[in-house]
C-alpha positions in Angstrom: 32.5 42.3 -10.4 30.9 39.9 -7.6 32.5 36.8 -6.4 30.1 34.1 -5.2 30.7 31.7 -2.2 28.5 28.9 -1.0 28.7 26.7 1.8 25.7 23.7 2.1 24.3 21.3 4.7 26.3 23.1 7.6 25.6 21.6 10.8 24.2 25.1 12.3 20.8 26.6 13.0 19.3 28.8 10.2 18.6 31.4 12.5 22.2 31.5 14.2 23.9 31.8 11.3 21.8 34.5 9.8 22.5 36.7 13.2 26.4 36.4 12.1 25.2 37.4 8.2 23.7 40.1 9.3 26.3 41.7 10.9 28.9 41.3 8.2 26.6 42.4 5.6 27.4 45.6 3.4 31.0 45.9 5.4 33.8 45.8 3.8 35.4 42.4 3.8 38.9 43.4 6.2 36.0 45.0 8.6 34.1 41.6 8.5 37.4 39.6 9.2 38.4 41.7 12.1 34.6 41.4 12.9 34.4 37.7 13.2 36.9 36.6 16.0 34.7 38.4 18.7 31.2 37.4 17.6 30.3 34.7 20.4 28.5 31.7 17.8 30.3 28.2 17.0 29.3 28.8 13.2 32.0 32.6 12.9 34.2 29.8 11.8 32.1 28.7 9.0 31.3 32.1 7.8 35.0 33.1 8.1 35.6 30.3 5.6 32.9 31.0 3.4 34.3 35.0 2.8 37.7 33.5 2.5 36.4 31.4 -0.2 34.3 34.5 -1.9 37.7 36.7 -1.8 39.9 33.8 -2.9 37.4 33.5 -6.2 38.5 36.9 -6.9 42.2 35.0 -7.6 45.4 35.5 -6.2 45.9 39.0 -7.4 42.9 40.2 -5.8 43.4 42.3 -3.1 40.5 42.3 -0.2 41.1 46.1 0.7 38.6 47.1 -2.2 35.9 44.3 -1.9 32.6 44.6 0.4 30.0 41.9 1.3 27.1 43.3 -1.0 25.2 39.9 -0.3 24.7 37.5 2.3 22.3 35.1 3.4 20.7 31.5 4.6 18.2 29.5 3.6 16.8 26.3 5.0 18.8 22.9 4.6 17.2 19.6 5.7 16.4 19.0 8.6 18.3 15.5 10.4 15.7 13.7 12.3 17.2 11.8 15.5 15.8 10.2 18.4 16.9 10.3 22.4 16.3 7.5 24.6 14.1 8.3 27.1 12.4 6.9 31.0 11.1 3.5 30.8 11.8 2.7 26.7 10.1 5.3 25.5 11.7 7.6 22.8 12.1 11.7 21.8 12.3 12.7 18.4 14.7 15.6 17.7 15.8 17.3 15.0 19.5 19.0 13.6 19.1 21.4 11.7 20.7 22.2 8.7 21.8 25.6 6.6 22.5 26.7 3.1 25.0 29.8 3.3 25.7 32.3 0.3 28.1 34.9 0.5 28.8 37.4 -2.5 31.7 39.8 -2.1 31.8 42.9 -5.0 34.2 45.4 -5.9 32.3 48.6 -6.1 
């Protein structure tokens, strides 16, 4: 059976986060965990939460020894337009952008 785990408009980089997915993907889950603590991006944290969700979908009698990430990826969130000041009044337009994270854990 998968378990499905979604996290939206995360304040990372598409690209970034999809260099952590793809190192978790198709590992089991208490591989991914140990995994995540030594991965050296801001957004481990987010994709730590995200599996915790996915495992804790499975309910409380679910026990993470038998599930593996079968599915994980990011897709394109909007993209937060801003602007920095810069020499004599002028302006810089920059843009934050945003990610759409799935993460689908199975027991097979």
């Amino acid at each position: 059976m998968e378990f499905i785990a979604r996290a939206k408009f995360a304040r990372f980089s598409y690209r970034k986060v999809g260099q952590v997915l793809g190192l978790i993907r198709g590992k089991p889950v208490l591989d991914a965990m140990g995994m995540l603590p030594w991965v050296p991006r801001a957004c481990r944290v987010l994709v730590g939460k995200t599996l915790k969700s996915a495992i804790s979908n499975a309910g409380k009698t679910a026990d993470p020894a038998r599930f593996k990430v079968s599915q994980a990826w990011v897709n394109f969130g909007p993209t937060l337009k801003r602007v920095m000041p810069k020499a004599m009044g002028a302006r810089a337009m920059f843009k934050r952008k945003t990610s759409h994270l799935t993460i689908i854990v199975s027991d097979n």
